[in-house]
Every structure is written in C-alpha cells, then in structure tokens.
C-alpha positions as CSV (number, residue, x, y, z in Angstrom):
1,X,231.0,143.1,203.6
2,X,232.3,141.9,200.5
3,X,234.7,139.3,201.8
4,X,231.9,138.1,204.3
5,X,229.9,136.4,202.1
6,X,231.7,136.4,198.6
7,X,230.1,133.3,196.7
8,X,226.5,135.5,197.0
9,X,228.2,138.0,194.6
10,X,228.4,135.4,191.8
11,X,225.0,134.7,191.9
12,X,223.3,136.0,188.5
13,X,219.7,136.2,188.0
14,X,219.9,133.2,185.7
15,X,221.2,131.5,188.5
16,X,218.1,132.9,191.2
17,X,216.3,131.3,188.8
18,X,217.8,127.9,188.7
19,X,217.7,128.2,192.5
20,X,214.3,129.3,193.4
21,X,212.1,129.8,190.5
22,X,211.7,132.9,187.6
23,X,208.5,134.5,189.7
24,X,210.4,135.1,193.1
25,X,213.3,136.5,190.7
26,X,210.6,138.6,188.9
27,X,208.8,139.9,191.7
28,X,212.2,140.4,193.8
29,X,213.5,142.8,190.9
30,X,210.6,144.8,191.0
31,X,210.1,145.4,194.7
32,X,213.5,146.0,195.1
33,X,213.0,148.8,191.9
34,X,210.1,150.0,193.8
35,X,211.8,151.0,196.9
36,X,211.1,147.6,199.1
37,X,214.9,147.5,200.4
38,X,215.2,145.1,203.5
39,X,217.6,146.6,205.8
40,X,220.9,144.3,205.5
41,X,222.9,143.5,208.6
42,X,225.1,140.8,209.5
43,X,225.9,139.1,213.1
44,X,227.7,135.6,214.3
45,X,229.1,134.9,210.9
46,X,225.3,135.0,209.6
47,X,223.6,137.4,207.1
48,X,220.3,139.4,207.9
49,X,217.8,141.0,206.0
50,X,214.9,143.0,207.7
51,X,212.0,144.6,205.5
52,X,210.1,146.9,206.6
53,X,207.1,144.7,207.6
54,X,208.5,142.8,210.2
55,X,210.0,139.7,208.1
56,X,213.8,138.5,209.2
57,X,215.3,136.3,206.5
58,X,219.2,134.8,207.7
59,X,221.2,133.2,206.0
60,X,224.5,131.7,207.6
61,X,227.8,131.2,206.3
62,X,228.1,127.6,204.8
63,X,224.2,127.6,204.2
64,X,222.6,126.7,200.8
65,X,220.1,129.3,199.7
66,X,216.8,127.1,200.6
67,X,218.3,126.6,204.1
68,X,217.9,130.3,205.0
69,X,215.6,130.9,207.8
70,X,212.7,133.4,207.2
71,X,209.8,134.3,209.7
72,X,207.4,134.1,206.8
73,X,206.5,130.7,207.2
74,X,206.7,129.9,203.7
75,X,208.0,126.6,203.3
76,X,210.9,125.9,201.0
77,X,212.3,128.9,199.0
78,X,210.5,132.2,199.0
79,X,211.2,135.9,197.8
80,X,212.7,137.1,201.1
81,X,215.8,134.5,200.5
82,X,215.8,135.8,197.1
83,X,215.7,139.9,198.0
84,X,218.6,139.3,201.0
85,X,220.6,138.1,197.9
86,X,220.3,141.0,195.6
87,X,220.1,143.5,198.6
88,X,223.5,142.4,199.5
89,X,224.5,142.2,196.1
90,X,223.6,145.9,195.2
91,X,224.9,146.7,198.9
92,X,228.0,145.9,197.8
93,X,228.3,147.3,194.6
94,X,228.1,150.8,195.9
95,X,229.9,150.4,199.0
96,X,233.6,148.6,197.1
97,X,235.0,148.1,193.3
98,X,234.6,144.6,192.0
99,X,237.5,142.4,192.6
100,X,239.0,140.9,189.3
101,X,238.0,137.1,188.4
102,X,240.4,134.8,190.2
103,X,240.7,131.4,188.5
104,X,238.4,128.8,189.6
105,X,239.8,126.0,192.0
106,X,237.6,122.8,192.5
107,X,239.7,121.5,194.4
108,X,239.6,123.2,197.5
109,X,235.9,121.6,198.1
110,X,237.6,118.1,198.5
111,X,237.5,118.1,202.0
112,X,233.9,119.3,202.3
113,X,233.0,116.7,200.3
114,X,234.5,114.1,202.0
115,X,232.5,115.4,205.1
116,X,229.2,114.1,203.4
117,X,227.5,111.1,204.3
118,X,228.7,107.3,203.3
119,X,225.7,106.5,201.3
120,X,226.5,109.6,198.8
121,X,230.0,108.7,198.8
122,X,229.1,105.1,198.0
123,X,227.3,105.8,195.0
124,X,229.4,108.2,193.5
125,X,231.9,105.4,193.9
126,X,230.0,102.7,192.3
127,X,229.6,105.0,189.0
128,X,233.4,105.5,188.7
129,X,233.8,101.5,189.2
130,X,231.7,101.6,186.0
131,X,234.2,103.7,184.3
132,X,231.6,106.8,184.0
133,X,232.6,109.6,181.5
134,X,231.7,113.6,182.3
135,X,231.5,116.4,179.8
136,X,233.3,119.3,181.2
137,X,232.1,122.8,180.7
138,X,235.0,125.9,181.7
139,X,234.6,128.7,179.5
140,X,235.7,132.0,180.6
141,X,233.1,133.8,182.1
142,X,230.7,130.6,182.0
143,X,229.2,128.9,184.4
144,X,231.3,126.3,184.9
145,X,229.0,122.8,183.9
146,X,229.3,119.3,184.1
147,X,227.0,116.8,182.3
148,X,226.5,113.5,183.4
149,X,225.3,110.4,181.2
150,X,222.0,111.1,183.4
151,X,222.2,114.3,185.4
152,X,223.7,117.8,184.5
153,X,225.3,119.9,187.4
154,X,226.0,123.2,187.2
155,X,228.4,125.2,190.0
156,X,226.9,128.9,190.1
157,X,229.4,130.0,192.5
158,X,233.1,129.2,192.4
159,X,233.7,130.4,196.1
160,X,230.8,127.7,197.9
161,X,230.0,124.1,196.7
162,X,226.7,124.7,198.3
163,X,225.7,126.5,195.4
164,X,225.7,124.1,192.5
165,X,222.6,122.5,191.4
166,X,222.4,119.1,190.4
167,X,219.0,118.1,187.9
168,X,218.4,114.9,189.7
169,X,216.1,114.4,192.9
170,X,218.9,115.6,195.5
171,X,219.1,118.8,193.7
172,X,222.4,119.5,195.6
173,X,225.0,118.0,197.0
174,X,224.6,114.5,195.9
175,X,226.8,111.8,193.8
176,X,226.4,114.0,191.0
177,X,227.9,117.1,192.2
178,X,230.9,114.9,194.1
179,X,231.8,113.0,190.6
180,X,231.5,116.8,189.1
181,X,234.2,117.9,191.6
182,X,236.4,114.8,191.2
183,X,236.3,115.2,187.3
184,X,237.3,118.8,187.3
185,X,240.2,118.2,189.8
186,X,241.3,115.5,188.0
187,X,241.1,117.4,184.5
188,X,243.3,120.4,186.1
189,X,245.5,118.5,187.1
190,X,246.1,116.9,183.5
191,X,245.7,120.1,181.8
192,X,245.4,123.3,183.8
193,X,243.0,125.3,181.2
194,X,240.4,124.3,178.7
195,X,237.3,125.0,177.6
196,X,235.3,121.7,176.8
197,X,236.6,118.5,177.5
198,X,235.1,114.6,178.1
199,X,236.5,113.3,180.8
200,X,236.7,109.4,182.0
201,X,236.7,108.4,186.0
202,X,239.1,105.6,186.2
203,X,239.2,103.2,189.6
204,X,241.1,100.4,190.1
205,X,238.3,98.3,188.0
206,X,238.6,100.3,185.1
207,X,242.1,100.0,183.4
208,X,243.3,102.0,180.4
209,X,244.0,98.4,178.4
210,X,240.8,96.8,178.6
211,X,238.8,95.8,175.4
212,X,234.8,96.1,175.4
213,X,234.8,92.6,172.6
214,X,237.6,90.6,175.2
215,X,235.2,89.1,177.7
216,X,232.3,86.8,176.2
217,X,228.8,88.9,176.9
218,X,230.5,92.2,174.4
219,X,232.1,89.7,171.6
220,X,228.3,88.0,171.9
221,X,226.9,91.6,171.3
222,X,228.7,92.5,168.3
223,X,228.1,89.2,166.4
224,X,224.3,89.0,167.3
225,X,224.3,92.7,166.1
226,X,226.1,91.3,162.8
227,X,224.0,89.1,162.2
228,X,220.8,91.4,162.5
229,X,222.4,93.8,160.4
230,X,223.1,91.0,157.6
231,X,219.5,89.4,157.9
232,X,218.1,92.9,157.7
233,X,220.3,93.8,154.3
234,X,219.9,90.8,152.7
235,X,216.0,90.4,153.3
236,X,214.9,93.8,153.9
237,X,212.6,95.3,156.7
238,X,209.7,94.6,154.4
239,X,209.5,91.1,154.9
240,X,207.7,89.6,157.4
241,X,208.5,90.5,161.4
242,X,209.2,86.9,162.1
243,X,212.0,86.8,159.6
244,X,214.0,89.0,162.4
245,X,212.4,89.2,165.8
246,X,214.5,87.1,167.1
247,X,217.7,88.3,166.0
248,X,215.9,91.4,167.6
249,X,215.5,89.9,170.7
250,X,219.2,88.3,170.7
251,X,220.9,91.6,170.0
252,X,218.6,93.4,172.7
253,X,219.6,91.2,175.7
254,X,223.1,91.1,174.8
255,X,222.8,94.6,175.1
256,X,221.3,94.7,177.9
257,X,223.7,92.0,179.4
258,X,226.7,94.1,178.7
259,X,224.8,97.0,180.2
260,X,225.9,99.4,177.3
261,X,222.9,101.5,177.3
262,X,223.6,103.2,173.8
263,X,223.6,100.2,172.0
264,X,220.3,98.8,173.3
265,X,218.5,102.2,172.5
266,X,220.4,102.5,169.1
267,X,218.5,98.7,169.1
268,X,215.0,100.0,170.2
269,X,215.1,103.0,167.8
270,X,216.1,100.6,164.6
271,X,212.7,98.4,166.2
272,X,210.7,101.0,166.2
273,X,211.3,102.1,162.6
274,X,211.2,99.0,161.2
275,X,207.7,99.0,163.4
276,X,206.3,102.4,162.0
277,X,206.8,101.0,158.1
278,X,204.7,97.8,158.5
279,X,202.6,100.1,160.7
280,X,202.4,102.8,157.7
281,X,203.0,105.4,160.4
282,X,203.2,109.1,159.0
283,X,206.3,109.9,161.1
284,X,208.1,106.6,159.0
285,X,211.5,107.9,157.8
286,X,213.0,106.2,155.4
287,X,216.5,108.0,155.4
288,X,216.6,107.8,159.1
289,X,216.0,104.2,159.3
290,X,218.8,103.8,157.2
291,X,220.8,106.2,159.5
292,X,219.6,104.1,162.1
293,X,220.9,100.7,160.9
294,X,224.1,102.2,159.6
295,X,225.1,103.8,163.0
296,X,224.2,100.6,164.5
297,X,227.0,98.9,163.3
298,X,229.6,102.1,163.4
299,X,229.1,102.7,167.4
300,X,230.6,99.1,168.1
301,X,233.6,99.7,165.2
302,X,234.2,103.1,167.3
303,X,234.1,101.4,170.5
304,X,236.7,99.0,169.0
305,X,238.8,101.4,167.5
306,X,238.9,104.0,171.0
307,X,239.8,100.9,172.7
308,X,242.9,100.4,170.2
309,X,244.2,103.9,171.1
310,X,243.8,103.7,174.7
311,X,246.0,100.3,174.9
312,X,248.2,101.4,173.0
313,X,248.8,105.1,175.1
314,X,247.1,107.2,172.7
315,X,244.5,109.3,174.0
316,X,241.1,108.2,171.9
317,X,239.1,111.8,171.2
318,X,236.0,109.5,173.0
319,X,236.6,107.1,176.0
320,X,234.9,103.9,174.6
321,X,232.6,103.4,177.5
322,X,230.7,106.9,176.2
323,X,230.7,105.3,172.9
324,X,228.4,102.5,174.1
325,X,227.2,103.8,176.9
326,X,228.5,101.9,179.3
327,X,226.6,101.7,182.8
328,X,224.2,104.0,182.3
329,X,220.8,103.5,184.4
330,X,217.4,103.6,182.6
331,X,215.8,106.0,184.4
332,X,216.9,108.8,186.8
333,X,214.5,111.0,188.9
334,X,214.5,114.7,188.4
335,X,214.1,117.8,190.9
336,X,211.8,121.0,190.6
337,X,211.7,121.2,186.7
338,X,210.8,124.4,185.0
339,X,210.3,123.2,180.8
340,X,210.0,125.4,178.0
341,X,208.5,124.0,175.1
342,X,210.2,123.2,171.8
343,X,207.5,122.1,169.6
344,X,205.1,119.2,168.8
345,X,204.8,116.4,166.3
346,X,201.0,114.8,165.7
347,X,201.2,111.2,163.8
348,X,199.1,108.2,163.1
349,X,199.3,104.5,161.6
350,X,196.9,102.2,161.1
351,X,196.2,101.0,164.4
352,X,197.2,104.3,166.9
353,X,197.6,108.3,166.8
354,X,199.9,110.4,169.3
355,X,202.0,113.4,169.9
356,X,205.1,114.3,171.1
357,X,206.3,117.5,172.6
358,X,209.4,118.2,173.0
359,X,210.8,120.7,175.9
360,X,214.3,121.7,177.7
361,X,215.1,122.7,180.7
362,X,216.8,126.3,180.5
363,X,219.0,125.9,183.3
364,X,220.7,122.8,181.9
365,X,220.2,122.6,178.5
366,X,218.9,119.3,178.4
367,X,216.0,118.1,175.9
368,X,213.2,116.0,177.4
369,X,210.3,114.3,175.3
370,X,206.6,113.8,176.3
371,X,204.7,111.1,174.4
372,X,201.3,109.5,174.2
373,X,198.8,107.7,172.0
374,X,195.8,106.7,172.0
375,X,193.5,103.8,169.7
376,X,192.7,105.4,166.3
377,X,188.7,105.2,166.5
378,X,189.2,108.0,168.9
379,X,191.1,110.3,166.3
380,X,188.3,111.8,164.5
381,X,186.1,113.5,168.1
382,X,189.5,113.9,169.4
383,X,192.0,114.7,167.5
384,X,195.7,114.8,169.2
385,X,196.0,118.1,169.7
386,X,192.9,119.1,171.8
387,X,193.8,115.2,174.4
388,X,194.2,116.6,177.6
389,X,197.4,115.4,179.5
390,X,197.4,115.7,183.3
391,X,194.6,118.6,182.9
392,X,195.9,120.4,180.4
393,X,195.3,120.4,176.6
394,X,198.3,119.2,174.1
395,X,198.3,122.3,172.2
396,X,198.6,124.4,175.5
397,X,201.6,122.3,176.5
398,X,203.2,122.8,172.9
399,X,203.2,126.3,173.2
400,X,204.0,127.3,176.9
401,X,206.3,126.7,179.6
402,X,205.5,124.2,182.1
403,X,206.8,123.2,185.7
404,X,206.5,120.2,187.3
405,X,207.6,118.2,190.1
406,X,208.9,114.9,191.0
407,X,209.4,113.4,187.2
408,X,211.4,111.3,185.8
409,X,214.0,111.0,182.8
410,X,214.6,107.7,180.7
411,X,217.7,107.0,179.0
412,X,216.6,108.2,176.0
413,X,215.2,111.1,177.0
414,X,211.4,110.8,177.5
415,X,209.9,113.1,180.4
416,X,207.8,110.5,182.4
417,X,205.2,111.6,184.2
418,X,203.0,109.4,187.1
419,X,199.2,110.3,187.0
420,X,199.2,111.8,190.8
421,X,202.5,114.4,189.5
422,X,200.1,116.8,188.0
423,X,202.3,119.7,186.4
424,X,201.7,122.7,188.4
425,X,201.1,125.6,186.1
426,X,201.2,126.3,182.3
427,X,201.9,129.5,181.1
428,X,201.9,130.7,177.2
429,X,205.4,130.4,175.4
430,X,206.9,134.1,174.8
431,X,209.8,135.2,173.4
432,X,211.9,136.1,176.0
433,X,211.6,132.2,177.2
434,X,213.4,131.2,174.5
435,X,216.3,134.4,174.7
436,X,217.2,133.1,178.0
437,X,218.1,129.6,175.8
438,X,222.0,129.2,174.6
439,X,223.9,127.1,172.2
440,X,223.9,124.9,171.0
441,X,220.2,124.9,171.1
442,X,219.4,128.5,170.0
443,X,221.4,129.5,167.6
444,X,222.9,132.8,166.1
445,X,222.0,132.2,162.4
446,X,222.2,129.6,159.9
447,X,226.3,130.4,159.3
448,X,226.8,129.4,162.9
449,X,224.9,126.4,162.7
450,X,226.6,124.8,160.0
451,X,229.6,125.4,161.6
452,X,228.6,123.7,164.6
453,X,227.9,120.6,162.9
454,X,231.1,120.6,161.1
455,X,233.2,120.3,164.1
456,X,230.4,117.7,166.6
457,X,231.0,114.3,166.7
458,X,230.1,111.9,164.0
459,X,226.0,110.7,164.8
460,X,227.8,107.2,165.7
461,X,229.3,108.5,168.4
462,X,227.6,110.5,170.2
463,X,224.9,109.9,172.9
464,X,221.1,108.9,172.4
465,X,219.7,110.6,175.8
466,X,218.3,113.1,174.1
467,X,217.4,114.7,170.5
468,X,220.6,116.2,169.2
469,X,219.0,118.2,165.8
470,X,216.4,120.6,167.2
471,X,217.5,124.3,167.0
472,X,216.2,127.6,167.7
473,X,217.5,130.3,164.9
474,X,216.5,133.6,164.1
475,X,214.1,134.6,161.3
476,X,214.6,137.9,159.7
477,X,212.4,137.8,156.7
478,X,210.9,135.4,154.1
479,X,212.3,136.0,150.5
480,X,210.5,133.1,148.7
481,X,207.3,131.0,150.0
482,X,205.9,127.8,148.3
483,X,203.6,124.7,148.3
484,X,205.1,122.0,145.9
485,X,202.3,119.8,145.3
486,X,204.2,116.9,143.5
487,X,205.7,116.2,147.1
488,X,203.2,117.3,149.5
489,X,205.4,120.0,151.1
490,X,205.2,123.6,152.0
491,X,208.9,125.7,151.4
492,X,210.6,129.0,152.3
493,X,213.6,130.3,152.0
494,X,214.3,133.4,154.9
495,X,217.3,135.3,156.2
496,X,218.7,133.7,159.4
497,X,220.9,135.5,161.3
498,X,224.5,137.1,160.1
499,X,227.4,136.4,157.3
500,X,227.1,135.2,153.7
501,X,225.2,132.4,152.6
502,X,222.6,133.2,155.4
503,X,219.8,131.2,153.7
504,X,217.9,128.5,155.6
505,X,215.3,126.6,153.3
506,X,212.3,125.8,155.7
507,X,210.5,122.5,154.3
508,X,207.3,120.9,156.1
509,X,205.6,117.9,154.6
510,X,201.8,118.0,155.0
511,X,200.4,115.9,157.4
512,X,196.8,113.9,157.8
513,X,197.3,113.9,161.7
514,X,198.0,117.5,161.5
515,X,196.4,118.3,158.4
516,X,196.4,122.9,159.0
517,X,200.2,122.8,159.9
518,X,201.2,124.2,156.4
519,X,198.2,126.7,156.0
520,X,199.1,128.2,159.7
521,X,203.2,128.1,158.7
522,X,202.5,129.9,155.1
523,X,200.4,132.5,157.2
524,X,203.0,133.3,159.7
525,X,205.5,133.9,156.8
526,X,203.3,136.1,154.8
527,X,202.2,138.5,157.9
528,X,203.6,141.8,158.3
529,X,202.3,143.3,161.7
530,X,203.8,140.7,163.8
531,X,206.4,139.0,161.8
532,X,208.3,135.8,162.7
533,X,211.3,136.1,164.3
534,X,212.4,132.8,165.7
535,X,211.8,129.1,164.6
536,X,212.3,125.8,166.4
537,X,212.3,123.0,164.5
538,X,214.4,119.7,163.5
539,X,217.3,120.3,160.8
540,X,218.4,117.9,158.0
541,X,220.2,118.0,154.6
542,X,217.7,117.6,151.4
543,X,218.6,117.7,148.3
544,X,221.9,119.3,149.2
545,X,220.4,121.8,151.5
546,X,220.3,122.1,154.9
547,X,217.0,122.4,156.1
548,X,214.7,122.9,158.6
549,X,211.0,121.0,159.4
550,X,209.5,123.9,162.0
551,X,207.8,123.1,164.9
552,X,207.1,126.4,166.4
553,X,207.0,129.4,164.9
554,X,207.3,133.1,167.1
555,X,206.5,136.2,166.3
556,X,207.2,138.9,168.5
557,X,203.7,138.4,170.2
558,X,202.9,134.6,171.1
559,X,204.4,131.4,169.7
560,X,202.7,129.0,167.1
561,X,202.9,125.6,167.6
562,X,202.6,124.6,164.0
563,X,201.0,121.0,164.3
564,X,198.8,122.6,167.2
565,X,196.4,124.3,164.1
566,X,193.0,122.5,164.5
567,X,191.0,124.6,161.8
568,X,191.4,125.9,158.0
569,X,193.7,129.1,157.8
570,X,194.3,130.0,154.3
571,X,195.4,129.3,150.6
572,X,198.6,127.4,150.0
573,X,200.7,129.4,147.5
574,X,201.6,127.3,145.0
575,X,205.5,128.0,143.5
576,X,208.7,125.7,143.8
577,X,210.9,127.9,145.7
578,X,214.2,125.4,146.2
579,X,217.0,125.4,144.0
580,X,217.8,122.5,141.3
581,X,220.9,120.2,143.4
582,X,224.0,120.2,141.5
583,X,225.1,116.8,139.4
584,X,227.1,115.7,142.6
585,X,223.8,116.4,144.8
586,X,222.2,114.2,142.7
587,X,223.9,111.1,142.3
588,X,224.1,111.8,146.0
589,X,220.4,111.4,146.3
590,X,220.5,108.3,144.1
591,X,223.1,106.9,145.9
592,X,221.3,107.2,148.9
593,X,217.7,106.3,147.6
594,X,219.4,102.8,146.4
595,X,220.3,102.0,149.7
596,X,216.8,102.3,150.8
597,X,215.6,100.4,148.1
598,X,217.7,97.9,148.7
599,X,216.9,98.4,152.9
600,X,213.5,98.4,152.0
601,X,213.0,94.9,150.0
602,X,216.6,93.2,150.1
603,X,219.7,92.4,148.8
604,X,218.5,88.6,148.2
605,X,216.0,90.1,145.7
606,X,217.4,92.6,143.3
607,X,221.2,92.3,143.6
608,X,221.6,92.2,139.7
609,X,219.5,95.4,139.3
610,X,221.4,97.2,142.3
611,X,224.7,96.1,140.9
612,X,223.4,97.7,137.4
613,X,221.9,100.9,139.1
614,X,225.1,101.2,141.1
C-alpha cells in the first residue's frame, strides 16, 4: 500500500490546508477521531474510499487532489477527498515502518512538464527571456518553496508535481510551478545542497556581461533619478510641488520604460511621502522619507556594482535584475486566498482619512495590504474603523481571518479587491492562527530577531512587493509601562522570548485618527486574567533601541486590534520608561535629524548653518 501511492504520505495537515481549506481539515480530524473511517481499497491503479453512508471518493494515480471523484456532488474540493487522504495515511502507519527521507530530485518531473500545454510553456519562457530571478527554499525537513517576483509555489510532495501549489490564479501546474522546477534543477546542478539560495534563469537573451546603464533608456533612468535626488537636496520637499513634479514625472517613465519595477515603486513611495508632508498626513515619516530618498539612489549603485561582478566572473550575492526589478508585471491574479490579519493603521490629512490592514497568507508567507479612504467631512459620523468594506466592518477585518476569492496582487503588495469579489467569511483572529505563522514573520523572541536583521540584505536591495518589518514575537510580561507626554507616546518594555538581552521596548505614538489606541494598549499590558502573549506590529530603531509600534495585541482569548478602539478605556500612566541613549546614540540622532532638516527645507538655504552643526 505504501509504495502505491507514496506522495499522499507526505501530505501534512498544513499542507490539507493549503489544498482544500482549514474546515474540511478540521472536521476530517474529528470524524476520523470519532470513528467515521471510510473503508480504503484500491483497484486499476486508483485509490478508493467508501464511508459508511454510501459516499465513494477515488482518487487515481497521477491525479491532483481536487481532481478526485466523489459521489457527493460537491463541486470542487470536499471532506471525503480530504478523509481518503488521512485514512490511507493512518492505514499505512500501522500496516509498515516509515521509510527514511530520500533526497529530493526535481528533476525527474522534467518530462511531465514538458507534457503540458504550449501556452504554459510559452509563458514561462517569456519570464526567463526577461532574466527572472527565484528565491529558493530547501531546508531539511521543509517544504521545499520557491518565491517568485509575483507568485510563491510551494511543492508539498517530493514524489508528485501534481501536488505543489502555486498562489496565482492556476493554482497548479502553471508557469510558476514549471520556472520553480527549472530553477531547482538548475541550482542542483550548480551546487547539490543548500538551504536558501536566489537563483537567476538565464536564456539566450540574458547574458552574464550585460550592463543595466549600457543601452540608452537605463543610463536615461539613472541621470533623471540624479537629478531628482539633487533638486530634492538642494531645495527641499518643502518647497513648492512644482519645483519637482516634473523631474517626478521624468524619473517615473524612465522607470517605467526600462521596465524595472523596483525602481518605479521605490519612485512612487518617495511621491507619496513627499505627498503626505504638504498633506500634513498623520502617518508622515520623516526618517522614512529620508530612507526613502536615500535607498533611491543606492538600488541603481547596487545594480551597477552586481553588474561589475557578473562581467567580470564573480558571482554578485544579488543578480542585478532582482536589484531593480527587472520585468516584473504590476499586477498578478491570485487563487482561493485564506488571510490572517496582521493589524491596522487609521490616518488622516487635511483633505482625506483611511486605513490599512495588513494580512498574510499562511501557506506562503506573503504580506498583502488592503487600503481605502474616504473625503474627511465623513470622518467625524464615521470614523475609519466602523467603514464597512465589501460588507464587513474595518475593525472586524483587523482582527480576524478572512477568505476570499478571485483577488488580485499589485507589485507592491496591495490586495485588490473588485466590488462583485465579496470576501466569503470573516471569522475572529485567535491565537492558534497566528502559531500556524513561521519566520521570518513570527518570531521566537527579540534575540532572534535582531539576529535576523543582522544577516538580511541591506533595505536597498531588497524587494518592495511587500512590507518587510512587521513581526509577530512573543510577549511574556510587562516590566515597565508609560505615557511620555513631552512626545505623545505610550512605552513598555516586556520580556520577549529567550536569551539575554530579551527586552523589546514597545512605543506607540497617539493618534487623532485613532485617538483610544494607547488607552486600549496600556490596558492590555496591565491585565492579569488574560495576559498578552503575542504582538504584531512594525519594528524600527529609536533612540538606539529597537523597537516595536504594535498593531495587534493577543491575549490568550481574542486579539486586539489596537487602532480598532472606538471608545475611552482608561488612564494613561504617566512615567518615562526608556533608557537615556548613550553619547554615540546621540550624535547618532543628531546626525540623522540634520539630514532631515536639511531634507525638509534645503541645502540652498542653510548650508552655512549645516556645515556649522555638522
């Protein structure tokens, strides 16, 4: 039994999941714990489960999981398909000894997946001709992972291709999964085990001494990017829009001309800072914008510098088509999506209000974005978190899981959402969602965290498809709690997670658009019965410190989304909590709040006093 159908033993219930859906895996579990065994039987190379009222499910060799026949009638996937799985799994637990891991060869699906139809092949042929780069996933008793520019694929078997799942509208079997394949074989081949590797497809378009700044359109980029960069520094973002919207504009469509999709939304994000401070908008960064500008400017020196090292024979540590992001499409359309949420963020300016929630999908990892606003005379009767999206109320979404169907993903990460996809069901964010999470979203503690940073990519480098500092780390208890009234900001300092030095400072800024945010967050931290015990939230350094802004806060009950708090809660306590920087720290921080100064209103106009602060 065991050798009939051996790919069906390597599906865990994380991958049922990603298959079918949590509830059939739910519900399977239990009827199966309650004595509902189907009877399982197999004949013509096919496997059979019977249950007891009358209900055949088959499954034949070769067969994907939703191609199983069952006399149900359900349409698509249903529990029996599920059940004939783990049947024949705890079948064949009891009936042989489980075979040691064999190690996993890609290759020997080549030939099925030159079998599949021209139009797949085509495509997956066209993304190679634009020298597409794949981030390769092989731990040891992982499921192997591949993750596209747009699509993440995951293989849940290593015995049948029929078996990995693809994020994008195919769900199986589509360009995706064959570039997957092809990277994999290719990255054997070069080097027979690792862990985590990027790997570039190479055709005969794509040659190892090309240079992004040789032909016209990428030499055009990098100068109109200069030149923004230049006007921007020596005028600063506080002078009037016309002074730069059309070395905007120019750096945009040369952008957009080279088709190097990082650089255009490393663009549009620099825009739309410079756009919140005229606008006054409460989500208005100021070190971020200056992040922003900076990293501009290092993505095209990186590209340049890969590019030097690959002509020259040396391996770059980043292909620099990733750098840019080179070829990537705008939008991609997504299969059955199951989203847990992460947290919200309520904000305002003069003119508009909105949210943004922030979700990932479990089975990939990914990080999606849902945003809207509405005109600010509408604020006060309805204030962002009680706005209804597709049915549902904001704060609902912020704290639950949601699925829905037929969506899209932009480049940058936002989930977008037609009017007609209603999402299907909504159900309360609980703890256990977030357990099934892994790194390098949920986190061990704040000692594993840092170390994670250390050794990622510099910010310059690294793709803008999605948010890449939101975390999930543990909570164990709050030593110190306090609401600093000279800057507007509630602190803690808790124990997360193992090791020394196992202190993560909590900070969150009060907010008008989510003005009970800080009374609900100094609640949860003072409550005893049902304590916090995880936190989501977006981490930076101040002052020295790594720290964390929460967005949801969960106790062992329910989850709290923070900026979800639509009524009074209780007293701030008023102490200052964080520790005094040390001198290095500090000229640190005045280092850095020159630059914005000098980002803010221009070189032009104070370069004496800059000079003299300096």
């Amino acid at each position: 039994m065991n050798s009939l159908r051996p790919e069906l033993l390597e599906l865990t219930p994380q991958a049922l999941t990603a298959l079918s859906n949590a509830g059939f895996v739910k519900r399977s579990l239990k009827e199966l714990e309650n004595g509902n065994v189907p009877e399982i039987s197999h004949e013509n190379d096919a496997l059979i489960a019977t249950f007891s009222d009358g209900v055949r499910t088959q499954l034949a060799n070769g067969q994907a999981l939703k191609e199983a026949q069952c006399s149900c009638g359900a349409n698509g996937m249903c529990r029996h398909r599920v059940m004939l799985v783990l049947s024949y799994q705890r079948l064949c637990a009891t009936t042989q000894s489980t075979e040691k891991e064999e190690e996993w060869d890609p290759a020997i699906w080549l030939e099925e997946l030159a079998t599949l139809p021209d139009a797949t092949r085509k495509r997956a042929q066209a993304l190679v001709a634009k020298g597409i780069t794949i981030e390769l996933f092989c731990a040891p008793g992982e499921i192997p992972s591949a993750r596209l520019p747009m699509s993440d694929v995951r293989f849940y078997s290593r015995s049948s291709i029929r078996f990995a799942r693809c994020d994008c509208i195919e769900g199986t079997l589509c360009e995706h999964v064959v570039l997957a394949v092809q990277a994999f074989v290719e990255a054997k081949a070069q080097q027979a085990e690792f862990n985590h590797l990027i790997w570039q497809m190479r055709s005969e378009h794509v040659t190892s001494s090309d240079d992004p700044f040789a032909s016209e359109e990428g030499n055009a980029c990098r100068q109109y990017v200069q030149q923004l960069s230049q006007t921007l520094w020596l005028g600063g973002i506080s002078q009037p829009l016309i002074h730069y919207e059309a070395a905007f504009n120019r750096a945009l469509q040369a952008a957009e001309t080279c088709n190097w999709r990082w650089v255009s939304e490393s663009l549009r994000q620099l825009r739309a800072s410079v756009d919140a401070f005229h606008a006054r908008a409460s989500h208005y960064n100021a070190g971020e914008c200056l992040h922003q500008l900076a990293a501009l400017n290092s993505r095209l020196n990186c590209a340049q510098e890969m590019a030097r090292r690959d002509s020259i024979g040396e391996v770059p540590p980043v292909p620099w088509r990733t750098v840019v992001g080179s070829g990537i499409a705008g939008e991609a359309k997504l299969d059955h999506l199951r989203l847990v949420s992460l947290g919200m963020r309520c904000w305002q300016d003069i003119e508009h209000y909105g949210l943004r929630i922030w979700f990932t999908d479990p089975d990939t990892g990914s990080i999606l974005h849902l945003s809207r606003s509405w005109p600010r005379s509408e604020q006060e009767n309805s204030p962002a978190a009680t706005r209804r999206l597709f049915s549902f109320q904001a704060g609902a979404l912020a704290g639950g899981q949601i699925v829905s169907q037929a969506a899209k993903r932009s480049a940058d990460g936002e989930l977008l959402l037609a009017t007609r996809n209603r999402l299907s069901s909504v159900v309360p964010l609980s703890p256990d969602a977030w357990q099934m999470l892994s790194a390098p979203l949920r986190q061990p503690g704040i000692v594993a965290l840092r170390e994670y940073l250390r050794q990622r990519p510099p910010a310059c480098i690294r793709p803008l498809n999605q948010v890449d500092n939101l975390f999930i780390l543990p909570v164990a208890e709050c030593i110190s709690l306090g609401w600093d009234s000279s800057r507007q900001t509630l602190d803690a300092q808790v124990i997360s997670g193992e090791g020394e030095d196992n202190v993560l400072t909590l900070s969150l800024p009060a907010s008008a658009s989510a003005p009970y945010a800080v009374e609900r967050m100094a609640a949860l931290l003072q409550q005893t019965d049902d304590p916090v015990c995880l936190v989501s939230g977006f981490v930076s350094f101040v002052e020295g410190q790594l720290t964390l802004e929460p967005r949801v806060m969960m106790t062992k009950t329910r989850a709290w989304a923070l900026d979800a708090e639509t009524t009074p809660v209780a007293p701030l306590p008023s102490a200052s909590v964080l520790p005094v920087p040390s001198t290095a720290h500090q000229l640190l921080i005045r280092c850095q709040a020159l630059l914005i100064q000098l980002l803010h209103n221009g070189w032009r106009y104070q370069e004496q006093s800059a000079i003299g602060q300096a």
